[in-house]
C-alpha positions in Angstrom: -13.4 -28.6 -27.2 -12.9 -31.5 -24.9 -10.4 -30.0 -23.2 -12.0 -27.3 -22.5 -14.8 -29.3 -21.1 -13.0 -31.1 -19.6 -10.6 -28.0 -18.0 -13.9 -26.6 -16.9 -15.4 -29.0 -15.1 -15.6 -28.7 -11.2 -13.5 -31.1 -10.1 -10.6 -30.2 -12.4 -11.3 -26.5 -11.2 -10.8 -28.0 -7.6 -7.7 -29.3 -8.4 -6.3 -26.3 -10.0 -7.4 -24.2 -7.4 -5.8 -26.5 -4.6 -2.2 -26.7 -6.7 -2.3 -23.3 -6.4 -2.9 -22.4 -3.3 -0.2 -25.6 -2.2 2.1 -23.6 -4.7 1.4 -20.0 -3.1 1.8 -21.3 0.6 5.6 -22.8 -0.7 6.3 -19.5 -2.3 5.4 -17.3 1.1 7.7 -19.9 3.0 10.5 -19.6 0.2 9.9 -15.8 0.1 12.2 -14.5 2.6 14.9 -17.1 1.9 15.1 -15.9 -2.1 14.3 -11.8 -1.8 17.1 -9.9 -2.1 18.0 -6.8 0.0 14.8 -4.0 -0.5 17.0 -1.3 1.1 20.3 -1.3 -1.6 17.1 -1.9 -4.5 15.3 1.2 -2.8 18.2 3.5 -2.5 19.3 2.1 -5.9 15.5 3.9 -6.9 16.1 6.9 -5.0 19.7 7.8 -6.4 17.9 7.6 -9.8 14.8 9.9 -8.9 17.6 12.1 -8.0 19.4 12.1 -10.4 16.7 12.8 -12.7 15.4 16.1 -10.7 18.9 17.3 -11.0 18.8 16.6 -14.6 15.7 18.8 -15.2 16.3 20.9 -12.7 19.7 22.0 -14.9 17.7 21.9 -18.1 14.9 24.4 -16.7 17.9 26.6 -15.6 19.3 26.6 -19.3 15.7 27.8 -20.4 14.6 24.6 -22.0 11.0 23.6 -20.7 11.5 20.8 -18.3 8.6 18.9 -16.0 9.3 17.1 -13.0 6.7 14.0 -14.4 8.6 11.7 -17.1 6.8 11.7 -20.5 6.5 7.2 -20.8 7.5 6.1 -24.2 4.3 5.3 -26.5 2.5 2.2 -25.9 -0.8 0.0 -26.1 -1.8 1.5 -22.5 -0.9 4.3 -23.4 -3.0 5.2 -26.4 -5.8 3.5 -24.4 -5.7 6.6 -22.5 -5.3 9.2 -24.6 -7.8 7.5 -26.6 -10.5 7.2 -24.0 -9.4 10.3 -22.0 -8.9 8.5 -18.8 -7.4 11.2 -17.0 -10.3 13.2 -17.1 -12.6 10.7 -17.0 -11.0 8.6 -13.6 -9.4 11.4 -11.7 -5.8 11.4 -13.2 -4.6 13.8 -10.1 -6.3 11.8 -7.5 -5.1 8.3 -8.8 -1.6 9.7 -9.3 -1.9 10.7 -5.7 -2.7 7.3 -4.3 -0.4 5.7 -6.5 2.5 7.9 -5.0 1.2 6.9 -1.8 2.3 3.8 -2.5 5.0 3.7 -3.8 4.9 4.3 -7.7 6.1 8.1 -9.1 6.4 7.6 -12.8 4.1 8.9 -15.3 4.3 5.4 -16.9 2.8 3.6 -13.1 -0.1 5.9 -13.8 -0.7 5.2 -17.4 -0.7 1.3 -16.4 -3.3 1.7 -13.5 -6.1 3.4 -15.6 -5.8 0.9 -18.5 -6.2 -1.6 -16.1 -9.1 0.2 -14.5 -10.4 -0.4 -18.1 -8.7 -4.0 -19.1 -9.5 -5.6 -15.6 -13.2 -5.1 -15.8 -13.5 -6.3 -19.5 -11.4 -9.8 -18.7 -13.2 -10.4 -15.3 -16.6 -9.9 -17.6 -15.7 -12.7 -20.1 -14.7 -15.3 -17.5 -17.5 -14.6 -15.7 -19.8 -14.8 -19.1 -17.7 -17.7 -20.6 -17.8 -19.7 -17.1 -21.6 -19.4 -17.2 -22.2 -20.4 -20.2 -20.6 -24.0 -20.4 -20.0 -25.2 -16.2 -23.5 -23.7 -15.5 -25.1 -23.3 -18.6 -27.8 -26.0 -17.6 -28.4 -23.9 -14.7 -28.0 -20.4 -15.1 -30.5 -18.9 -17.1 -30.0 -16.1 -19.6 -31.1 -13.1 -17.6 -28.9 -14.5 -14.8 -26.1 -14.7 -16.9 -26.4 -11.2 -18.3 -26.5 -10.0 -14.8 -23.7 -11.8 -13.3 -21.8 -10.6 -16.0 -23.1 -7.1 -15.3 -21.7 -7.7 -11.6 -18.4 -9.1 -12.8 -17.8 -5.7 -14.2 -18.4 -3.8 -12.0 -16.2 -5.8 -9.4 -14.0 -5.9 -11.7 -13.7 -2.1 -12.1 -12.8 -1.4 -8.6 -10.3 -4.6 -8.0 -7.0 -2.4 -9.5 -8.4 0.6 -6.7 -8.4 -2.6 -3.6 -5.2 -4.0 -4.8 -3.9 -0.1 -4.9 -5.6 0.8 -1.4 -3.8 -2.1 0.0 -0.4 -1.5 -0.8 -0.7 1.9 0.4 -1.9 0.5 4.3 1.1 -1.6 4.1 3.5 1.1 3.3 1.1 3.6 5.8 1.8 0.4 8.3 5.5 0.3 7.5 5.8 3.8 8.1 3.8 4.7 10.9 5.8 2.2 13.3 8.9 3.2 12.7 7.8 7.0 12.4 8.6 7.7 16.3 11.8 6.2 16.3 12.7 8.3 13.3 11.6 11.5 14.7 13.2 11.0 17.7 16.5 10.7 15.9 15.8 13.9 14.0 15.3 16.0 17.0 18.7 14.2 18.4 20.1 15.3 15.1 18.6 19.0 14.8 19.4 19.8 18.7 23.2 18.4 18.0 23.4 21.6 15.6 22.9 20.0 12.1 21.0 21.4 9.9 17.7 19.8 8.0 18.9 18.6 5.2 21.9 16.6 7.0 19.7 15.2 9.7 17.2 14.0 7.4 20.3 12.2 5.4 21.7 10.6 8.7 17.7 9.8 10.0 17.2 7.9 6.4 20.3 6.1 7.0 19.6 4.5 10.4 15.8 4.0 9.9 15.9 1.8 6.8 16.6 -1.2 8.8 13.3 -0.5 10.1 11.4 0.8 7.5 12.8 0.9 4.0 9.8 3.3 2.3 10.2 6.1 5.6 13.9 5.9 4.5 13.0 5.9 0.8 10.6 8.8 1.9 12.9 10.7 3.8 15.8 10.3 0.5 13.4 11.8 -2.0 12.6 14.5 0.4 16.0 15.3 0.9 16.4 15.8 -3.4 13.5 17.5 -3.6 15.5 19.9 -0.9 18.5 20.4 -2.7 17.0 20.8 -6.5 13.6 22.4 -5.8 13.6 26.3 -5.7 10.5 26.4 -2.9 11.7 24.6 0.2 8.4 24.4 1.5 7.2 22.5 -2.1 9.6 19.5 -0.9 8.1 19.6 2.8 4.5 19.3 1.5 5.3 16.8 -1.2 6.6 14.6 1.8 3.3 14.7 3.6 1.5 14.5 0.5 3.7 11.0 -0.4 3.1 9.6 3.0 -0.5 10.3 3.8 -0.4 10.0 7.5 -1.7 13.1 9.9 1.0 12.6 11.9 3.4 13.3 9.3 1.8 16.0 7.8 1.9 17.6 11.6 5.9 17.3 11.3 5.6 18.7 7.7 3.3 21.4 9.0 5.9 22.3 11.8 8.6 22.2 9.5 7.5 24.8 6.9 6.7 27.2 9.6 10.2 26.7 10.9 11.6 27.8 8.1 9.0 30.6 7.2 9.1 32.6 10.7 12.8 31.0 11.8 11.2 29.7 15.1 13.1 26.7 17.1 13.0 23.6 15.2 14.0 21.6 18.4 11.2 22.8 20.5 8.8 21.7 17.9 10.1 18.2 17.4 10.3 17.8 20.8 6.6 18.7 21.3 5.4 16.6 18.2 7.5 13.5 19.2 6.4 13.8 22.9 3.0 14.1 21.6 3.2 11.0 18.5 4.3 9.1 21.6 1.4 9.5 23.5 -0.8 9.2 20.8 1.1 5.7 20.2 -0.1 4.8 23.6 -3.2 6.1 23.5 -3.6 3.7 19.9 -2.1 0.4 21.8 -4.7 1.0 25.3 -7.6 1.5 22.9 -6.7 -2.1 20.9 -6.1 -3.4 24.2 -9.5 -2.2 25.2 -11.2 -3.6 22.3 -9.9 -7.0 22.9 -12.6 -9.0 25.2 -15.2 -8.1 23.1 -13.7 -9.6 20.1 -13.1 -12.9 21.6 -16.1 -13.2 23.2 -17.9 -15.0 19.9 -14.7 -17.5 19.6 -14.6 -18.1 23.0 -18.2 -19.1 22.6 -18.2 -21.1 19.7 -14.7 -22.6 20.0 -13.5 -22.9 24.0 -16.8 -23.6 25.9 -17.9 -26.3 24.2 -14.6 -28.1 24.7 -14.7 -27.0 28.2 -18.2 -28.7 28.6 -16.8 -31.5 26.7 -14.2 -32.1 29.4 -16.3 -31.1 32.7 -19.5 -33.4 31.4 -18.0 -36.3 29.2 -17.6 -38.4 32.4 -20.5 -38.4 33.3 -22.1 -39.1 30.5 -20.3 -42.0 29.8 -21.2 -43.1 33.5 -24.8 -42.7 32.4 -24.7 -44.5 29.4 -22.2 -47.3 30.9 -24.6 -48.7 34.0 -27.8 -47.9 31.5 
């Protein structure tokens, strides 16, 4: 019990709190030093997703009954959400959605993000209650702590969701910068004669130096392509997967290509002309935006230095013949 007094108190909190921030900013120095190469793991992920739709794709061809989502192998999160009927209850469809949007396909990624939905909450709820009740116990009083446990839930609930959201701006981020460059290089590859399925190949290659989940993207896409009977399926899945309007516009263009058999090169050449400008457009509005936003540090930050400098002299003046 005295270490755990002593463990909670404030000051060893502080110190805790600073050893781990000292040891996180030494990590994200060390980081890019000690990370391997994300492109070879990456495509290392890909040729396994595509293996595995070839797979079933040959099993539902021999008449067994084959799905394109992996069954995960039993588990503790797993009966957690058969038992609770999490699915239903948190929008299976829409989490596994946003957690393909960032990066995570398996049946088993969306198994683990609804039990945390669940876990998280309970966990951040008895730190909160436990803290409480021994650092502030003397000053918290009981309806207090009831409701700041109350709150601790309910933050707790939607952490997994802010910690999902972000991942999928950083991949949206990762994507949408190099997105222009990579449909340039398809409409170089389609008005050279190849067909889709090559120029998406050769467009993944050469992008994944700049983005490794567009290339990743652009890899499953082309699997999808070659083992899924509707063409059109594997187009929409791509938009789907990314998230961004301007892909979906591609996407969009793309399916109707192959629908009506009109001019893929004219197309790309319109919708890259066009995500150019609108790249432009993006960069004159931040541009635009940027003397408001330093106008408060400006105020709180640079003027008073500058009145600093211009009336420190004289002041001292003053104060010297005074």
């Amino acid at each position: 019990m005295e270490l755990i007094a002593t463990l909670l108190q404030i000051e060893t909190l502080v110190t805790l709190l600073v050893a781990l921030a000292a040891f996180g900013t030494v990590i994200t120095i060390a980081a890019p030093y000690l990370e391997g190469d994300k492109l070879q793991s990456r495509i290392k992920g890909v040729t396994e997703e595509r293996e595995r739709l070839r797979q079933q794709m040959k099993a539902s061809l021999a008449g067994n009954e084959a799905r394109l989502r992996e069954k995960p192998k039993g588990g503790v999160y797993q009966q957690l959400v058969e038992a609770l009927n999490l699915k239903q209850v948190l929008e299976g469809e829409a989490s596994r959605d946003a957690l393909r949007q960032a990066g995570f396909r398996t049946e088993k990624h969306l198994i683990t993000f609804l039990a945390l939905r669940v876990i998280v909450p309970i966990i951040v709820g008895i730190i909160t209650f436990v803290y409480t009740s021994t650092v502030f116990a003397d000053k918290v009083s009981p309806n207090m702590r009831l409701v700041s446990t109350m709150i601790s839930l309910v933050v707790g609930f939607y952490i997994p969701g802010i910690l999902l959201k972000n991942l999928i701006q950083r991949r949206q981020h990762s994507i949408k910068r190099a997105w222009s460059d990579a449909l340039d290089l398809l409409l170089i590859c389609v008005e050279s004669g190849m067909a889709l399925e090559p120029s998406l190949v050769r467009v993944a290659k050469e992008i994944g130096s700049q983005s490794v989940p567009l290339s990743e993207e652009l890899s499953l896409t082309v699997a999808e392509l070659s083992y899924l009977q509707d063409r059109r399926k594997a187009l929409d899945n791509f938009g789907k997967r990314t998230g961004l309007e301007t892909v979906k516009a591609v996407v969009t263009s793309l399916i109707q290509s192959e629908r009506y058999g009109t001019p893929l090169g004219t197309a790309l050449r319109v919708l890259a002309q066009e995500n150019r400008d609108a790249r432009m457009s993006e960069a004159e509005k931040k541009a635009a935006a940027l003397p408001p936003k330093l106008t408060v540090p400006m105020i709180m930050f640079f003027l008073p230095v500058v009145f600093v400098v211009i009336l420190g002299p004289s002041v001292i003046m003053v104060l010297k013949y005074d």
